[in-house]
Structure formats: structure tokens, C-alpha cells
N, CA, C and O atoms as CSV, one atom per row, in Angstrom:
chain,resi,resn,atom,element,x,y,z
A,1,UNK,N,N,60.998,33.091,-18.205
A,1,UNK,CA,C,59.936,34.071,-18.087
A,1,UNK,C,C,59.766,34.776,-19.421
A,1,UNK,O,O,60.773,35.172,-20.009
A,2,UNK,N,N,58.583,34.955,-19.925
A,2,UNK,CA,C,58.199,36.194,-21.188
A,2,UNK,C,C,58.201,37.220,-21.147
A,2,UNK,O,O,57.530,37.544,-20.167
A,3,UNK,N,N,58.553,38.020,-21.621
A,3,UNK,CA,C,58.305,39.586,-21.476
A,3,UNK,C,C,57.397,39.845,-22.568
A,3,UNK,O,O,56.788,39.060,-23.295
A,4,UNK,N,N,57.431,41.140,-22.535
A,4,UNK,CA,C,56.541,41.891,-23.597
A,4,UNK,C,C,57.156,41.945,-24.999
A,4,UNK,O,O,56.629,41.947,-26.111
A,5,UNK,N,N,58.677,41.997,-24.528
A,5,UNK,CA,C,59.862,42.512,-25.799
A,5,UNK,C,C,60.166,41.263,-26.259
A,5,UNK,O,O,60.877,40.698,-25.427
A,6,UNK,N,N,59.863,40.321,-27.573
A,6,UNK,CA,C,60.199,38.791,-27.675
A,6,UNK,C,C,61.514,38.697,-27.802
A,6,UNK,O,O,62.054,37.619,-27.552
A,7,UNK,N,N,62.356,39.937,-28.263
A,7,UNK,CA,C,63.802,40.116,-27.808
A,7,UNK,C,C,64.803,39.822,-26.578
A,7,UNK,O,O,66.023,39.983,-26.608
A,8,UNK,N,N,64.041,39.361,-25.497
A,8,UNK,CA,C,64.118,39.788,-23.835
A,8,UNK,C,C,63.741,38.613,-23.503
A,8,UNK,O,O,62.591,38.188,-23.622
A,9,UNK,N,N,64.980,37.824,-22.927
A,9,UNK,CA,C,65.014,36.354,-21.882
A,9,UNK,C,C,65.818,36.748,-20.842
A,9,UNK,O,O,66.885,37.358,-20.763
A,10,UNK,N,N,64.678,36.012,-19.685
A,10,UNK,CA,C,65.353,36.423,-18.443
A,10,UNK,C,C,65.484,35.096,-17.806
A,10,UNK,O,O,64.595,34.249,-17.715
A,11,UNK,N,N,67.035,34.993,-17.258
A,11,UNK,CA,C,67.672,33.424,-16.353
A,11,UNK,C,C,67.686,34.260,-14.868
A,11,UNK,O,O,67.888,35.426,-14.528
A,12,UNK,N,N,67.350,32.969,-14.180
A,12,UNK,CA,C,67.036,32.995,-12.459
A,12,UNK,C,C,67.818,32.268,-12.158
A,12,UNK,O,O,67.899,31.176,-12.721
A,13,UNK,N,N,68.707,32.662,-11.102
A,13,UNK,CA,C,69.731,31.324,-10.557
A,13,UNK,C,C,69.478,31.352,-9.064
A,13,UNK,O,O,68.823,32.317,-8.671
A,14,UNK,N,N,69.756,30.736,-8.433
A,14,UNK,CA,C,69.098,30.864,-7.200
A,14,UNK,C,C,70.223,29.714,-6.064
A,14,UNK,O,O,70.309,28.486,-6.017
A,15,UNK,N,N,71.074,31.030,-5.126
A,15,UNK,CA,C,71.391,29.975,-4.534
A,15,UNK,C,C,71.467,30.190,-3.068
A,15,UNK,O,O,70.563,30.052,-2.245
A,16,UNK,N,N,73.011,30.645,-2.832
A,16,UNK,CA,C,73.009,30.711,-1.401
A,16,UNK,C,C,74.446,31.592,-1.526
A,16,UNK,O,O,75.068,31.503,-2.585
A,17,UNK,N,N,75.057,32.584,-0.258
A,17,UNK,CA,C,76.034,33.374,-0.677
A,17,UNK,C,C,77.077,33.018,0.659
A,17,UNK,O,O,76.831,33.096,1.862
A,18,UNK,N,N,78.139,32.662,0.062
A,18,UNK,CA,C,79.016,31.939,1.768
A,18,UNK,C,C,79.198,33.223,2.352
A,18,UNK,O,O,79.460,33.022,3.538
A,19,UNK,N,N,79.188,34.776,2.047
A,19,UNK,CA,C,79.741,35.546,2.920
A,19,UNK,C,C,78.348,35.468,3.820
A,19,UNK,O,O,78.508,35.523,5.039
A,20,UNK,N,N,77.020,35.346,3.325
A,20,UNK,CA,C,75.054,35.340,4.238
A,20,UNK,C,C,75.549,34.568,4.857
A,20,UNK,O,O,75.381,34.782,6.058
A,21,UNK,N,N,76.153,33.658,4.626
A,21,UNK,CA,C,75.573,32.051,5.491
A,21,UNK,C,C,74.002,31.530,4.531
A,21,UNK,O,O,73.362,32.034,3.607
A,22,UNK,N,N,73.890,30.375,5.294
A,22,UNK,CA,C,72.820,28.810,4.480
A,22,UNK,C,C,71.778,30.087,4.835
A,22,UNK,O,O,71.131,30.425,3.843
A,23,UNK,N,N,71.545,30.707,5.807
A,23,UNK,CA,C,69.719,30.840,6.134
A,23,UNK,C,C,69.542,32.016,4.859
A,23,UNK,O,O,68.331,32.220,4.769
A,24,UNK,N,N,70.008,32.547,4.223
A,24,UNK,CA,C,69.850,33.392,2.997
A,24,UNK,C,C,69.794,32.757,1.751
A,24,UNK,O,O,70.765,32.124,1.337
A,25,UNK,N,N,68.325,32.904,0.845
A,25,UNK,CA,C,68.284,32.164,-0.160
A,25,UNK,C,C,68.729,33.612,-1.227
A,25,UNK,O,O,68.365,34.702,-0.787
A,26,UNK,N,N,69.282,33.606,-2.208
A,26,UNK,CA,C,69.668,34.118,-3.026
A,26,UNK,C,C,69.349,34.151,-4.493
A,26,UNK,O,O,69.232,33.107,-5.136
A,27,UNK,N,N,69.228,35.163,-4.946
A,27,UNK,CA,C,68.609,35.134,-6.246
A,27,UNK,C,C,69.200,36.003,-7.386
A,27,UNK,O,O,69.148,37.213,-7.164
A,28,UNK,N,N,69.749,35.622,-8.558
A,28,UNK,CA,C,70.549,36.243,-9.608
A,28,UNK,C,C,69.658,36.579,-10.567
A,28,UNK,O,O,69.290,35.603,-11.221
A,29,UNK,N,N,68.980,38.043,-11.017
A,29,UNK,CA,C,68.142,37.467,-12.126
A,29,UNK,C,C,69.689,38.444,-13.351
A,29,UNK,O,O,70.680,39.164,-13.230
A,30,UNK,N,N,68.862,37.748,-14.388
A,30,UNK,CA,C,70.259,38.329,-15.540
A,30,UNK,C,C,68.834,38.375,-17.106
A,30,UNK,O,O,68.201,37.450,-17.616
A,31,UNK,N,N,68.837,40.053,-17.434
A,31,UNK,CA,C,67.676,40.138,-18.177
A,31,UNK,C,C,68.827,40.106,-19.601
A,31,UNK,O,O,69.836,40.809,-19.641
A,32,UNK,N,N,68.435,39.199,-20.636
A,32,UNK,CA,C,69.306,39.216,-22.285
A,32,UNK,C,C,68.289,39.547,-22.942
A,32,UNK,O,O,67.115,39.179,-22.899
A,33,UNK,N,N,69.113,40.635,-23.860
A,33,UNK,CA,C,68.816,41.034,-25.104
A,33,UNK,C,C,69.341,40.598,-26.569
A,33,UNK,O,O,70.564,40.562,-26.700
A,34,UNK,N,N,68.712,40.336,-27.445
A,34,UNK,CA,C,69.053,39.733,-28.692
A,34,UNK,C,C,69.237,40.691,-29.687
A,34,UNK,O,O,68.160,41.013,-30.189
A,35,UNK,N,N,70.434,41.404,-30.270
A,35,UNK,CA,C,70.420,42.172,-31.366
A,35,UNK,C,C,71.151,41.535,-32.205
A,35,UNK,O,O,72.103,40.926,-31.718
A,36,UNK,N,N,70.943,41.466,-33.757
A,36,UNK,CA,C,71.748,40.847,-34.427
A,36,UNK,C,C,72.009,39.645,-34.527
A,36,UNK,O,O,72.936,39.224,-35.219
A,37,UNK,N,N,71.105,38.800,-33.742
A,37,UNK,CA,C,71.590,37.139,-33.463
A,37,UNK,C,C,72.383,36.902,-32.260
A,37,UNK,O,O,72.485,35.845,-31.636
A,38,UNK,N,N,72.992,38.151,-31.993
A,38,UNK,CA,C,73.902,38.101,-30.461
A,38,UNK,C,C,72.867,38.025,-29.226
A,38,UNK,O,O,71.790,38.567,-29.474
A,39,UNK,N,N,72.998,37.413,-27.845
A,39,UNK,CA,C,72.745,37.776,-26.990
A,39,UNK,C,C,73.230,38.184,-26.212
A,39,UNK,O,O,74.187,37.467,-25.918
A,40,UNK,N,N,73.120,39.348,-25.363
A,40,UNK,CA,C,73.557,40.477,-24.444
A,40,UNK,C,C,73.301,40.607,-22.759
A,40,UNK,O,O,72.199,40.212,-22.377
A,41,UNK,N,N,73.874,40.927,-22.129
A,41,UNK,CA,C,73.177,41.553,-20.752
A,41,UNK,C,C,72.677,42.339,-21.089
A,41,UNK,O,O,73.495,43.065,-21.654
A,42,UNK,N,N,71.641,42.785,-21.131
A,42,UNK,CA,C,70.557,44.255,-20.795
A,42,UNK,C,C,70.173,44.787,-19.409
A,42,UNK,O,O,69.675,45.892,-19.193
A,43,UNK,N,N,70.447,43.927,-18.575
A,43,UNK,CA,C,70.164,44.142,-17.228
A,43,UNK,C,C,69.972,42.871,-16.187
A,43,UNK,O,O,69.318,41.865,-16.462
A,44,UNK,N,N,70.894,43.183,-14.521
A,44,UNK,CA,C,70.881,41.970,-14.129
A,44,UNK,C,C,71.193,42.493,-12.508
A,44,UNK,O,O,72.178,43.224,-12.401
A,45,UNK,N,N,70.534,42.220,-11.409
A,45,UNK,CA,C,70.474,42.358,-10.202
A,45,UNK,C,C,70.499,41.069,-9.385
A,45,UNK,O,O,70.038,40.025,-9.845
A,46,UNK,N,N,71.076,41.155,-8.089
A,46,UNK,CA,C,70.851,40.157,-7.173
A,46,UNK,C,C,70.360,40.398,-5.568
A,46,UNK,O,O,70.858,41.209,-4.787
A,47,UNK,N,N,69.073,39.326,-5.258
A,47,UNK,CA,C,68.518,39.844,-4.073
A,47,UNK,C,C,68.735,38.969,-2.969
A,47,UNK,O,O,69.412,38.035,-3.400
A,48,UNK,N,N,68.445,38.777,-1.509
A,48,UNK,CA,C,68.900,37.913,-0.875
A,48,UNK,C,C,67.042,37.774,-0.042
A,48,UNK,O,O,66.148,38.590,-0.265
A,49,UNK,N,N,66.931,36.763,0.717
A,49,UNK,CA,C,65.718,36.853,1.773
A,49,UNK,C,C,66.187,35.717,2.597
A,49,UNK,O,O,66.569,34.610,2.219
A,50,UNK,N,N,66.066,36.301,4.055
A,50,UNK,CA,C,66.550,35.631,4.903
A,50,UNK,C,C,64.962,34.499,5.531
A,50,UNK,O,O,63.930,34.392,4.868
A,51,UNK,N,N,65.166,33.909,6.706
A,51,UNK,CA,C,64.192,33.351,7.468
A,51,UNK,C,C,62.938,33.966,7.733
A,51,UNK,O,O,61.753,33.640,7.663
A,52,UNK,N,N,63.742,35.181,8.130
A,52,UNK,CA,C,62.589,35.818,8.871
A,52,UNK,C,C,61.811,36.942,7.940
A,52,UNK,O,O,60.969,37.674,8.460
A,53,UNK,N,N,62.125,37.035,6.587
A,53,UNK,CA,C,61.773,37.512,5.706
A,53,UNK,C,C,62.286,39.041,5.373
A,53,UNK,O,O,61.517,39.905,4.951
A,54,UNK,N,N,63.807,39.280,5.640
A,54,UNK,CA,C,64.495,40.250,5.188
A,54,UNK,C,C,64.587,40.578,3.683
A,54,UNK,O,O,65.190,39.655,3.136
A,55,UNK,N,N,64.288,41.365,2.952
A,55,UNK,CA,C,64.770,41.323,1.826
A,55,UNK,C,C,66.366,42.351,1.730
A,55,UNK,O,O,66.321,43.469,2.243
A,56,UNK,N,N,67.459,41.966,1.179
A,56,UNK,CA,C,68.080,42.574,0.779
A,56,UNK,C,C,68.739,42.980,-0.753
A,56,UNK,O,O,68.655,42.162,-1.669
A,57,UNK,N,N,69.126,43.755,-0.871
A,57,UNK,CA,C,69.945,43.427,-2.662
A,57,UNK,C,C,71.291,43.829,-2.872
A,57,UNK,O,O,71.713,44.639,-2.047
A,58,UNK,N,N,71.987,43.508,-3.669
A,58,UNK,CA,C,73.414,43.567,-3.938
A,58,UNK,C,C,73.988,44.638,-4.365
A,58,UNK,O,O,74.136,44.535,-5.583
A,59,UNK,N,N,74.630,46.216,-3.728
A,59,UNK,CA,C,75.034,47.292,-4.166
A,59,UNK,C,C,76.610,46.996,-5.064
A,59,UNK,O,O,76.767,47.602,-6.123
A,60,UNK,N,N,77.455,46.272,-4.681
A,60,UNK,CA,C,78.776,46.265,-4.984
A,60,UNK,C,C,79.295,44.719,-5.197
A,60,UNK,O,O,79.875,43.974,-4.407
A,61,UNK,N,N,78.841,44.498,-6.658
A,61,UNK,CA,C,79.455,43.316,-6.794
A,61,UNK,C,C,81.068,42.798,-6.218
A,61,UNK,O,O,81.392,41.645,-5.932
A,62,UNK,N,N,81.513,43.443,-6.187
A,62,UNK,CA,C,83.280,43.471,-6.306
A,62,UNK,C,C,83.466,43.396,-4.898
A,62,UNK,O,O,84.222,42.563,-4.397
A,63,UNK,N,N,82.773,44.276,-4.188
A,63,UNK,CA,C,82.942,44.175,-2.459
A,63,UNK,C,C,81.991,43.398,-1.836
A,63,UNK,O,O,82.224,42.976,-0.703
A,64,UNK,N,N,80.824,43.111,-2.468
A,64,UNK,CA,C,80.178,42.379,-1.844
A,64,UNK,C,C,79.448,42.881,-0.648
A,64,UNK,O,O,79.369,42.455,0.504
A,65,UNK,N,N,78.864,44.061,-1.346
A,65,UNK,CA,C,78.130,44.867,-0.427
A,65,UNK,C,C,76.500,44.514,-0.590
A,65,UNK,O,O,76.128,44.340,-1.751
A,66,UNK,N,N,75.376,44.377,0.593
A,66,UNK,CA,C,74.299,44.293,0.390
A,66,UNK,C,C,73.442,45.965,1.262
A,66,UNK,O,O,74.043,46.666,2.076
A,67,UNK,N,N,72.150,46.195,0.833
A,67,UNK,CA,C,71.163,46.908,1.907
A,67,UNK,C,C,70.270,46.562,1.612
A,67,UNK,O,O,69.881,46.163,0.515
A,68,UNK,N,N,69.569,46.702,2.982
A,68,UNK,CA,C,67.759,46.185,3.003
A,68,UNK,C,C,66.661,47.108,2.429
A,68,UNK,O,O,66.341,48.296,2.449
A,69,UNK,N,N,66.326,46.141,2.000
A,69,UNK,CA,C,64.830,46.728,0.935
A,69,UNK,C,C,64.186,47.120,2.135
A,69,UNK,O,O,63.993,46.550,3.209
A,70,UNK,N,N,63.869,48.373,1.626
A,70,UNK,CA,C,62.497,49.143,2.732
A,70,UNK,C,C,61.863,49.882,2.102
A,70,UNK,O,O,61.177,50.548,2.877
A,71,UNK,N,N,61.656,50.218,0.857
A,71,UNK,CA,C,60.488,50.395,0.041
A,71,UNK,C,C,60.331,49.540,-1.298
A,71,UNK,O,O,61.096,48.849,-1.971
A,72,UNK,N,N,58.915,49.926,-1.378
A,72,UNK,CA,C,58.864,49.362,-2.910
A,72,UNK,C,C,59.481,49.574,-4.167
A,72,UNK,O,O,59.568,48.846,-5.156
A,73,UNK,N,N,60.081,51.248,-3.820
A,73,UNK,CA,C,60.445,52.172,-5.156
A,73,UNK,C,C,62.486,51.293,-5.205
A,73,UNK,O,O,63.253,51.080,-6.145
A,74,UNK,N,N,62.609,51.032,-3.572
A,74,UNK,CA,C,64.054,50.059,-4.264
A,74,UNK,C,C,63.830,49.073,-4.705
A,74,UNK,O,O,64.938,48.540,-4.768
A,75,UNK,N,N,62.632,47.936,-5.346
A,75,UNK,CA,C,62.587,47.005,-5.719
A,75,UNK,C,C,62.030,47.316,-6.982
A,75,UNK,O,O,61.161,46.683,-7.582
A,76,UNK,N,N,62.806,48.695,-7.447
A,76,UNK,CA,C,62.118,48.993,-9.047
A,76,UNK,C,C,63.479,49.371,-10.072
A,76,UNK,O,O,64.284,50.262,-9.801
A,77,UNK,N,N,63.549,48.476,-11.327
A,77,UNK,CA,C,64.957,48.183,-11.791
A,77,UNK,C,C,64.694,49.531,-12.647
A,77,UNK,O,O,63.577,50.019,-12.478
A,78,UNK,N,N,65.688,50.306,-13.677
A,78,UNK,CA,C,65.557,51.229,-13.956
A,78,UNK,C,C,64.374,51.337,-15.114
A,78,UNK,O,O,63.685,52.298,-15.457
A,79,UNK,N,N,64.418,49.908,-15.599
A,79,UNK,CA,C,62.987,49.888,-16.490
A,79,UNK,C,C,61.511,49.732,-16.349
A,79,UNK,O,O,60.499,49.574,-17.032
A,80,UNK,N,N,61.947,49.869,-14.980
A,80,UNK,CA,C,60.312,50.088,-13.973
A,80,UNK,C,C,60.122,48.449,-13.301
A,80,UNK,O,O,59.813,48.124,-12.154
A,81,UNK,N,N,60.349,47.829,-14.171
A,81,UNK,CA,C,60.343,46.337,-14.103
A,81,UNK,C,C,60.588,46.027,-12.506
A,81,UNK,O,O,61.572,46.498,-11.937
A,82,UNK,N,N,59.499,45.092,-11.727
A,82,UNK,CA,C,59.845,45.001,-9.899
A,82,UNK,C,C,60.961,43.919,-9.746
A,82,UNK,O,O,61.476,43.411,-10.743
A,83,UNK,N,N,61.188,43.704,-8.944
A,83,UNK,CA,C,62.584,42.730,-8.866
A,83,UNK,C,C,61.392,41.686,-7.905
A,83,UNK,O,O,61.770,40.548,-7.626
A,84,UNK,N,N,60.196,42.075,-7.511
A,84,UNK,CA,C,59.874,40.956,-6.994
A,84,UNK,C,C,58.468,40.726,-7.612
A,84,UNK,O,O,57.303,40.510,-7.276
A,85,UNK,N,N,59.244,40.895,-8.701
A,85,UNK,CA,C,58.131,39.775,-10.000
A,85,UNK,C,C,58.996,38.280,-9.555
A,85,UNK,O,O,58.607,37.350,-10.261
A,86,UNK,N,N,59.588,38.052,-8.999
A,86,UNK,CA,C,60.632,36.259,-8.727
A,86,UNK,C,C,59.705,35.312,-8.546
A,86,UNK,O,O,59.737,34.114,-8.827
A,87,UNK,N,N,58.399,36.347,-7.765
A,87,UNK,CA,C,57.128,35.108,-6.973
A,87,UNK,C,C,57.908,35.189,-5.573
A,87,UNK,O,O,58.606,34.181,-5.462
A,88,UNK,N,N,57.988,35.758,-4.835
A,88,UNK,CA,C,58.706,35.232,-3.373
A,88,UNK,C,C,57.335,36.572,-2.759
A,88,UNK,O,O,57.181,37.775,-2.969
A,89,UNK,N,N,56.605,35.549,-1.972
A,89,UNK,CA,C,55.716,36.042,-0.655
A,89,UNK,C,C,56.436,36.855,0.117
A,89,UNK,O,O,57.144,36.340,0.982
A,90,UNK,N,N,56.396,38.545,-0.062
A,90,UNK,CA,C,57.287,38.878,1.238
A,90,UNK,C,C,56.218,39.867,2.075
A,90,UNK,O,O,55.016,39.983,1.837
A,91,UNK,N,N,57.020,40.574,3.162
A,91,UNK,CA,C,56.255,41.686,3.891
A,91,UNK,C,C,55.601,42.962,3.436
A,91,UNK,O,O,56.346,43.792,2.915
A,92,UNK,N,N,54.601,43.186,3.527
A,92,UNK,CA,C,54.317,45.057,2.740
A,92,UNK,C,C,55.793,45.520,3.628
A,92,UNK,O,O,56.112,45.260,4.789
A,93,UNK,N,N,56.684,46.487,2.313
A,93,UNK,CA,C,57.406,47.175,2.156
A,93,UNK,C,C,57.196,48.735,2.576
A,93,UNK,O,O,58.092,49.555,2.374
């Protein structure tokens, strides 16, 4: 994906999480920054959507905690940036 910042590449991984189970598709985005020739994390969230069109996202990497999206303003990363820029068709929020 492009951003605005030509500094700024963003990787999508997309899978499935054994604690969801198969019916949860899963999504890693991981936003890099380039200073110096280095590339960096700058920012990186993970969301889940079930069958029936749940959205959830990932509070606690380490525990493996999720909660459900129920507004738009939680699908807004701290750089305003939506988390469902991914392209995934979901429900008004």
C-alpha cells in the first residue's frame, strides 16, 4: 500500500488465530518507517472478522486478549489512519 509519507510501507499478513478457531480471518497490518536507511515499526495492529461479520481487534498481545469494534472512532489508529482501509465490506459501526 502507498501512503502519503514515501517513508511509510505498510505489510498485511492475513491469517487465522488457533485460540478464534478457522471461522476468524485475521489480519496483521505492521506500518515501517525508514530513517537513515533503517527500517522501523512505526505502528502495527491486529483485527479479526468472523462469518457473521464481527469485527474484533487485539488489546494484549502477550495474553491474547481481543474486543469488538462498535464504533468507528475504535477503528481509528492514533494517526487518524482507519484500520479498515484493509478493503473488508463490513457492517455500519
Amino acid at each position: 500500500m502507498s501512503t502519503s509519507d514515501p517513508n511509510i510501507t505498510v505489510t498485511y499478513s492475513s491469517g487465522t488465530n488457533e485460540k478464534l478457531g478457522t471461522s476468524w480471518d485475521v489480519m496483521h497490518v505492521v506500518y515501517h518507517r525508514e530513517e537513515h536507511g533503517v527500517q522501523r515499526i512505526a505502528n502495527s495492529f491486529v483485527i479479526a472478522r468472523d462469518l457473521g461479520g464481527t469485527i474484533i481487534r487485539k488489546t494484549d498481545i502477550i495474553l491474547d486478549r481481543w474486543e469488538v469494534v462498535r464504533t468507528k472512532k475504535c477503528c481509528r489508529l492514533s494517526n487518524g489512519a482507519l484500520r479498515t482501509e484493509i478493503g473488508w465490506q463490513q457492517k455500519e459501526l
